[in-house]
C-alpha positions as CSV (number, residue, x, y, z in Angstrom):
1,X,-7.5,-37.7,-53.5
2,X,-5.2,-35.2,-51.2
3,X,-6.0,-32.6,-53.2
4,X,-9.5,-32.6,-53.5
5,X,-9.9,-33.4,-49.4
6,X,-7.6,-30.3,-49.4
7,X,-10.2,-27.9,-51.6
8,X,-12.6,-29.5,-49.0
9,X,-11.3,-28.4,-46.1
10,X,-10.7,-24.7,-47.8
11,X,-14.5,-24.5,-48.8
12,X,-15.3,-25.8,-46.0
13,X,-13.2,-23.1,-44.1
14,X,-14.7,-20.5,-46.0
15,X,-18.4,-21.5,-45.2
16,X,-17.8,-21.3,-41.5
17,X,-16.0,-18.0,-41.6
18,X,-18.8,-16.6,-43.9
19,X,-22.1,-18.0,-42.1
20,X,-20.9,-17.4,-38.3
21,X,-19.1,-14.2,-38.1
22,X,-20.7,-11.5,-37.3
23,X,-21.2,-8.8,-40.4
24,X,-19.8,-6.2,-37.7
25,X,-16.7,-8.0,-36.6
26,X,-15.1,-5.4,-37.6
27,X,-16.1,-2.8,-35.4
28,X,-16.1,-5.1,-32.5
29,X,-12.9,-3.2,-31.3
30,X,-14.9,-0.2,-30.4
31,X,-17.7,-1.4,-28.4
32,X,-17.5,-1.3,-24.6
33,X,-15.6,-3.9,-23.0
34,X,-17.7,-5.4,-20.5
35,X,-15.3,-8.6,-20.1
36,X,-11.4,-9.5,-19.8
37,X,-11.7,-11.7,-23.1
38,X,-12.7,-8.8,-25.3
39,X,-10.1,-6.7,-23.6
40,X,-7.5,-8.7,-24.3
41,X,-8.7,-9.6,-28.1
42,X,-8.6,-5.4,-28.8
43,X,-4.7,-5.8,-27.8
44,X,-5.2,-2.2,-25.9
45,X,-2.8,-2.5,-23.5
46,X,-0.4,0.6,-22.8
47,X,2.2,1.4,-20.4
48,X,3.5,4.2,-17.6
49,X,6.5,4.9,-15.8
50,X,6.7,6.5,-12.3
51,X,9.4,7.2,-9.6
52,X,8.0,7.1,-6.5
53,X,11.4,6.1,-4.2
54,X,11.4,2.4,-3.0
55,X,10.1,0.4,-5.8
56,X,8.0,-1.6,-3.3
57,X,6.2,0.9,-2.0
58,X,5.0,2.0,-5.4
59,X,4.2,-1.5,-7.2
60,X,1.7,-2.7,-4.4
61,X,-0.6,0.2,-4.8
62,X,-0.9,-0.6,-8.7
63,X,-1.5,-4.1,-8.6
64,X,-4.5,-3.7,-6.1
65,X,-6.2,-1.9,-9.1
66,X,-8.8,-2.9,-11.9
67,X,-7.2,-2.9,-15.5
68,X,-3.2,-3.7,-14.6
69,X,-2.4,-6.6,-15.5
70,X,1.5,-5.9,-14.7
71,X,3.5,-3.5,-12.1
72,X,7.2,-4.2,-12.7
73,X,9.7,-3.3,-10.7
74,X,13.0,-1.5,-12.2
75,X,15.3,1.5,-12.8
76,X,15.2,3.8,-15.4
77,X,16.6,7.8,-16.0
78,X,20.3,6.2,-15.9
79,X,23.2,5.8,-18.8
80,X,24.4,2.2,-18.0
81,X,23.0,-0.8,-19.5
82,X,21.4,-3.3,-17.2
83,X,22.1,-2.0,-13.8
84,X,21.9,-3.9,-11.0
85,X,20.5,-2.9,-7.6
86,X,23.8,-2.2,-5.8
87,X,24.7,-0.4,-8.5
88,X,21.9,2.1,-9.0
89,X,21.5,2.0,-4.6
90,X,25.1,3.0,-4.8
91,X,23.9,6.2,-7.0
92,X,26.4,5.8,-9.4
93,X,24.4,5.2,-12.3
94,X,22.1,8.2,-11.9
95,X,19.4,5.9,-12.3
96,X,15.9,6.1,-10.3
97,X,13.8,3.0,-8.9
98,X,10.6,3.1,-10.5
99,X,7.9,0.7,-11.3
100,X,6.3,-0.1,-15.2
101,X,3.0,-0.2,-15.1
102,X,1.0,-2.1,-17.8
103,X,-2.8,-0.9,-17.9
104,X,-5.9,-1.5,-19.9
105,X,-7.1,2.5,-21.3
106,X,-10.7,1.0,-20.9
107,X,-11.0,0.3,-17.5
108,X,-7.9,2.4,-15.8
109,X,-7.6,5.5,-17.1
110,X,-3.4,7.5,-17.4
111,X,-5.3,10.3,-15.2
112,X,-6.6,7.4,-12.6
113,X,-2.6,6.1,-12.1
114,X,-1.6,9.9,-11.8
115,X,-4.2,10.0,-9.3
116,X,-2.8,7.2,-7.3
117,X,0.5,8.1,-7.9
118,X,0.3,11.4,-6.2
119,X,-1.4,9.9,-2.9
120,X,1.7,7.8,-2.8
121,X,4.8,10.7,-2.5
122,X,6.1,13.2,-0.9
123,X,6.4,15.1,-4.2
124,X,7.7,18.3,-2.2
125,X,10.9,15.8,-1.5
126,X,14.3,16.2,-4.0
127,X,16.7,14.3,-1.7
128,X,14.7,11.5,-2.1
129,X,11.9,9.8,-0.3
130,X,10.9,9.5,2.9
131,X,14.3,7.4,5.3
132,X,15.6,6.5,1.3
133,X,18.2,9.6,0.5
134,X,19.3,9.9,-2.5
135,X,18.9,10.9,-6.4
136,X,18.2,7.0,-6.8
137,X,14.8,7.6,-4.5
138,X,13.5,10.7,-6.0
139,X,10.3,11.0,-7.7
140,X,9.7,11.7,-11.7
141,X,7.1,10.9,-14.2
142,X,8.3,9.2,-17.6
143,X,5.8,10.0,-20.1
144,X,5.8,7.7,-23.1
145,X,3.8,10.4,-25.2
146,X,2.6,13.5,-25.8
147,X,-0.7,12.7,-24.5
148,X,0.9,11.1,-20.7
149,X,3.4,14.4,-21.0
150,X,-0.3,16.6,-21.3
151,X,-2.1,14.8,-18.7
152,X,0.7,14.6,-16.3
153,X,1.4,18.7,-16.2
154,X,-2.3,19.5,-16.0
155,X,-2.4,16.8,-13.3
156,X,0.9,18.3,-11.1
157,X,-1.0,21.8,-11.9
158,X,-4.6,20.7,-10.3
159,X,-2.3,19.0,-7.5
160,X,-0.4,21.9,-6.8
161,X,-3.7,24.4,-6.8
162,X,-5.1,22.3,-4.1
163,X,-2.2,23.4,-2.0
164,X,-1.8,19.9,0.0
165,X,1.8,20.3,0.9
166,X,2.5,23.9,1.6
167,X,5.9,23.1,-0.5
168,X,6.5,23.4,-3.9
169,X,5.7,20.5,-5.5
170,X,9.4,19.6,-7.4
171,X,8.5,16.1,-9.4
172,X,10.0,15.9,-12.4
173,X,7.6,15.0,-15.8
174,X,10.9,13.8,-18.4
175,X,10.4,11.9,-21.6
176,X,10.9,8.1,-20.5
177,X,13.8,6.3,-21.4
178,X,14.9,2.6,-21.3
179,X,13.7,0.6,-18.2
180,X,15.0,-2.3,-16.9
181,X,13.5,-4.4,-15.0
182,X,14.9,-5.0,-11.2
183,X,16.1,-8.5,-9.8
184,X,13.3,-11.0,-9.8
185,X,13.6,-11.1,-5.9
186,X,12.6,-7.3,-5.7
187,X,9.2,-8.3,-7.8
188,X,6.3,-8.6,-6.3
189,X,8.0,-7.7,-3.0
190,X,4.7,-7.2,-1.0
191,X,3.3,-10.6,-1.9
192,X,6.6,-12.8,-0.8
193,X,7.6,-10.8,2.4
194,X,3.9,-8.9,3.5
195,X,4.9,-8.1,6.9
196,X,8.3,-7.5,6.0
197,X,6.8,-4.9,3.5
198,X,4.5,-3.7,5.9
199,X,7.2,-3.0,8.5
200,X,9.3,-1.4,6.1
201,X,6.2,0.9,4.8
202,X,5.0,1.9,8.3
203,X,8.8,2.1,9.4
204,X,9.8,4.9,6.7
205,X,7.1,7.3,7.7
206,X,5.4,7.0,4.3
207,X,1.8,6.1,5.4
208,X,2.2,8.4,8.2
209,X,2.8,11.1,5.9
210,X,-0.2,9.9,3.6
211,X,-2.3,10.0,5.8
212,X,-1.6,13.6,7.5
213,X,-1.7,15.1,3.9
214,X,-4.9,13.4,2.3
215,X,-7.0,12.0,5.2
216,X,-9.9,10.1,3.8
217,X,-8.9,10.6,0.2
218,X,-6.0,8.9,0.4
219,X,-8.0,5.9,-1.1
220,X,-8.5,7.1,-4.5
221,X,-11.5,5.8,-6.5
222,X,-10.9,4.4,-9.9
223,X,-13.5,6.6,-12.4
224,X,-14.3,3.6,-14.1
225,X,-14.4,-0.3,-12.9
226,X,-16.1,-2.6,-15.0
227,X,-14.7,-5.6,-13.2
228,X,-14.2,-6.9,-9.6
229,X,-10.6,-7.8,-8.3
230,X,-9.6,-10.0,-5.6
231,X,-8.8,-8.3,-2.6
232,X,-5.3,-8.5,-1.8
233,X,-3.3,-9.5,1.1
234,X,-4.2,-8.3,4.6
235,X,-2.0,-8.3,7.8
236,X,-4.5,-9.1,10.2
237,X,-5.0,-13.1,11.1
238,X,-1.9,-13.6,13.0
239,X,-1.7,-15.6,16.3
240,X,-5.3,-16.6,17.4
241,X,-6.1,-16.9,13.5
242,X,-10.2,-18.0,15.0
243,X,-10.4,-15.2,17.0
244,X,-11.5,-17.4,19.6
245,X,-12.4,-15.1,22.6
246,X,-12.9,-18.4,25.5
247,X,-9.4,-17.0,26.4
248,X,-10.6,-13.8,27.8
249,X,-10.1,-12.5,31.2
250,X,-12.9,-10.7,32.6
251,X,-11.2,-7.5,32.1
252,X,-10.6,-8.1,28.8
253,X,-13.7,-9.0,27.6
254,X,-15.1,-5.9,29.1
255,X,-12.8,-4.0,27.6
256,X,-12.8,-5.7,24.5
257,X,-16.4,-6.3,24.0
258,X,-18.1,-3.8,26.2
259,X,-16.1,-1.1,25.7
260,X,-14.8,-0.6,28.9
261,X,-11.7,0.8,30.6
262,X,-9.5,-0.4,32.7
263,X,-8.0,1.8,36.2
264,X,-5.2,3.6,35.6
265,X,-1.3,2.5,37.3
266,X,-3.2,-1.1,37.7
267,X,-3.0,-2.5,34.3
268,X,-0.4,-4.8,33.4
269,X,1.8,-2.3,30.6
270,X,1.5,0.8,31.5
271,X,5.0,0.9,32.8
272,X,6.3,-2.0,30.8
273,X,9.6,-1.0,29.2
274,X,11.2,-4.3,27.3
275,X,11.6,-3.7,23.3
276,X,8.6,-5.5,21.5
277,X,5.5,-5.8,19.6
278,X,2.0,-5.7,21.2
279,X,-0.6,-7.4,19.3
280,X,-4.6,-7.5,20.0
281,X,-5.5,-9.7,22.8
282,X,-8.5,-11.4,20.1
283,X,-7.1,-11.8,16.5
284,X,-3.7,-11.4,17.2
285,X,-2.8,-8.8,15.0
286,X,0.2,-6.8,15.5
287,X,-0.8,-3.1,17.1
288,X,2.1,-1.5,18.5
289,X,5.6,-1.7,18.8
290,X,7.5,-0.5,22.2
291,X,9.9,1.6,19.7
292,X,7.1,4.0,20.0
293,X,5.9,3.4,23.2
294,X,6.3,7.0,25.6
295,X,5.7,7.9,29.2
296,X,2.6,9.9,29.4
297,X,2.3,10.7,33.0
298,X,-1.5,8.7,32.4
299,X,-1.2,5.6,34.1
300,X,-2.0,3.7,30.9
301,X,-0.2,2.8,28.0
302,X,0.8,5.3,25.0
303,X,2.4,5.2,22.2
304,X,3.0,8.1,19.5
305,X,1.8,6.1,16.2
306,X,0.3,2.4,15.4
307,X,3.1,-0.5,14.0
308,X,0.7,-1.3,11.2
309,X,-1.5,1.6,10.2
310,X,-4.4,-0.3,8.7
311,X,-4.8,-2.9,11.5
312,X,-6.6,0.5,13.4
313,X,-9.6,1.8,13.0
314,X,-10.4,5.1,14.3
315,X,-14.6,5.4,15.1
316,X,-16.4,8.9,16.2
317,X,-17.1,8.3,19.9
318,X,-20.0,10.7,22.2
319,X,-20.2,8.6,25.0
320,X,-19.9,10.2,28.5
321,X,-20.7,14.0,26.8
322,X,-17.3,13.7,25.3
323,X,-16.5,13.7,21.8
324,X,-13.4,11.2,21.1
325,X,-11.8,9.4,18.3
326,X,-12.4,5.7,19.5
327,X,-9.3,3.2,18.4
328,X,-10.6,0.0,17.3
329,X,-9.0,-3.5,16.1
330,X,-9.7,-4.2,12.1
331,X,-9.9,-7.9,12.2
332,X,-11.2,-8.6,15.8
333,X,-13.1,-5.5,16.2
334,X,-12.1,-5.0,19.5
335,X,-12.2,-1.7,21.5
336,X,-8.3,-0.8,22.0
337,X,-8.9,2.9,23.4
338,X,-8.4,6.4,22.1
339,X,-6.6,8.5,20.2
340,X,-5.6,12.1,21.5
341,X,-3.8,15.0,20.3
342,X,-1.1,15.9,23.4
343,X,1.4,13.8,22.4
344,X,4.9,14.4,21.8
345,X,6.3,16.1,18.4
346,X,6.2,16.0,15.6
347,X,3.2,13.8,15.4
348,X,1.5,15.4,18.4
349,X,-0.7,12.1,18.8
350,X,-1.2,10.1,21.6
351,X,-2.7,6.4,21.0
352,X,-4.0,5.2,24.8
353,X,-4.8,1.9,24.9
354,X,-5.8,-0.2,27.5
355,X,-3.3,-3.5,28.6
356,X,-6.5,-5.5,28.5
357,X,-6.5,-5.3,24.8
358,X,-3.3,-6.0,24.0
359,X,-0.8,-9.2,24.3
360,X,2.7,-8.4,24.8
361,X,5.3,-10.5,22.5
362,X,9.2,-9.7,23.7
363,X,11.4,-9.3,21.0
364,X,13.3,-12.9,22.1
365,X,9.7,-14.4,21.3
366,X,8.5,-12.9,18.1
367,X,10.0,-15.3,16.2
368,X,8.5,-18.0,18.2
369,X,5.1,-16.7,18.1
370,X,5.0,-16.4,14.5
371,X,6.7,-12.5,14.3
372,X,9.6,-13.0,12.6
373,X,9.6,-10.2,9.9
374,X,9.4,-7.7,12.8
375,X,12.8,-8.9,14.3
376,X,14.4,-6.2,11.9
377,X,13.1,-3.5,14.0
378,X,14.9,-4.6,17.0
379,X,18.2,-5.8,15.6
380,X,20.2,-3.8,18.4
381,X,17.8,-5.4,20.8
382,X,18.7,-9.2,19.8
């Protein structure tokens, strides 16, 4: 009786398979993907390996993209086995931080992570990267073929025609060799700590940098997106997270909403000297840290570069037969002031910004309002 309830099953088995498969199942592999499942039944998943200095700052800008599935953190380019971080931050394992990337060919192409990679260096750089000295923090490619070795000297030859840097560009393209991944604490850096990362980013000078060289393309568009991701984090909704604006002096809300402009010498911070963040007056999102706050001889408040770059917006303005570059607030949309160019080097920028716009948080009060992760810029000021 087992066995013929076995021979059953088998012909039974064999009906199924032959009557509901497809006759072209086996071409199925090279169709379009238009969905993850058939991605992921074609197995095509490949991998690249960049140095790009702190690992952080090179994993988040991977992981916001269509087709990667992974961006590890690690070090690679070394002898030892298994390094740890103290040990390759000490530079005596000649290894680099890097980050692994794991990508789908059919929606992110080698050429697209190139792209991205290159908006996300100072490849002119061979002591390192930005405040991180050192041969652990310099830049390389680690080509896992001959194909990635191909596309990533034509890709450092475009680069280098467009004459961005007015260096020579010095990035290393080496054959990769074994990667290890970094403690698990290091992973996904910018998702447990976000305004620790953010500090740290904006703190280095890196999106500064990005943003002098490549302007609006800093962004880079992936050639191909089949798929919609979900946006990542944001560091906007802190403080007032309804953005509530009942709170509003009448001065703020005219400058806030309408606009406006407060006088000159007879605004509450133009003079203000304590260490501290200032944060919009709406959403609460941080703005401007009094590390880069400077006496400008204007009778308002100025400060020589934003504490989060991305919480600005900066908006063509022709009002009053002037043309200016209006500063606005991402989350709250709030008019903050403008940005001008007779600052003090090396930037040369000036941000003015009206008190009304802003909320002061002393450095003895950020962790009470909520600021915490910016305490590490103001450690001498505790």
């Amino acid at each position: 009786m087992d066995k013929l309830y076995a021979a059953f099953l088998i012909f039974l088995s064999y009906f199924i398979v032959t009557t509901f498969i497809p006759k072209n199942a086996d071409s199925a592999s090279k169709q379009p993907a238009t969905t993850t499942k058939v991605i992921k039944k074609t197995g095509k998943t490949e991998t690249a390996i960049f140095a790009g200095g702190c690992f952080w700052c090179m994993e988040h800008p991977y992981e916001d993209q269509p087709g990667i599935s992974k961006a590890i953190s690690g070090y690679t380019g070394g002898k030892k086995k298994n390094p740890t971080y103290n040990q390759v931050a000490s530079g005596a394992t000649q290894h680099v931080e890097a980050v692994e990337i794991h990508f789908d060919p059919e929606k992110i192409s080698y050429n697209d992570l190139l792209e991205i990679f290159w908006r996300n260096i100072d490849p002119t750089d061979a002591g390192g990267q930005f405040v991180d000295r050192g041969k652990q923090y310099t830049t390389g490619i680690f080509y896992k073929n001959k194909q990635q070795k191909k596309a990533a000297e034509q890709s450092k030859k475009r680069l280098a025609d467009k004459k961005l840097f007015g260096k020579k560009i010095i990035t290393k393209i080496v054959p990769a060799g074994q990667f290890y991944p970094a403690e698990e604490y290091h992973q996904d850096f910018f998702k447990k700590n976000y305004i620790r990362y953010r500090v740290y980013r904006a703190g280095s000078g890196r999106d500064e940098f990005i943003k002098s060289v490549w302007g609006e393309d800093r962004e880079y568009k992936i050639s191909k997106t089949v798929f919609n991701t979900e946006i990542g984090p944001q560091l906007t909704y802190i403080g007032n997270k309804e953005k509530s604006k009942s709170h509003l002096t009448k001065m703020q809300y005219k400058v806030t909403q309408k606009n406006g402009t407060e006088p000159p010498y007879k605004n509450e911070y133009w003079d203000n000297k304590r260490p501290g963040i200032y944060v919009d007056i709406v959403s609460g999102e941080p703005l401007f840290s009094s590390k880069d706050k400077f006496k400008s001889g204007t009778g308002w408040p100025s400060f020589t570069r934003p504490l989060v770059q991305e919480n600005i917006i900066q908006e063509r303005d022709t009002t009053h037969n002037m043309v200016r570059i209006e500063l606005r607030s991402k989350s709250a949309d709030s008019h903050l002031g403008h940005l001008f160019h007779d600052g003090p080097k090396p930037s040369g920028l000036r941000y003015c910004i009206n008190s009304a716009s802003m909320k002061f948080i002393p450095v003895e009060k950020l962790k009470e309002e909520g600021y915490e992760d910016f305490l590490v810029l103001f450690k001498k000021a505790i």
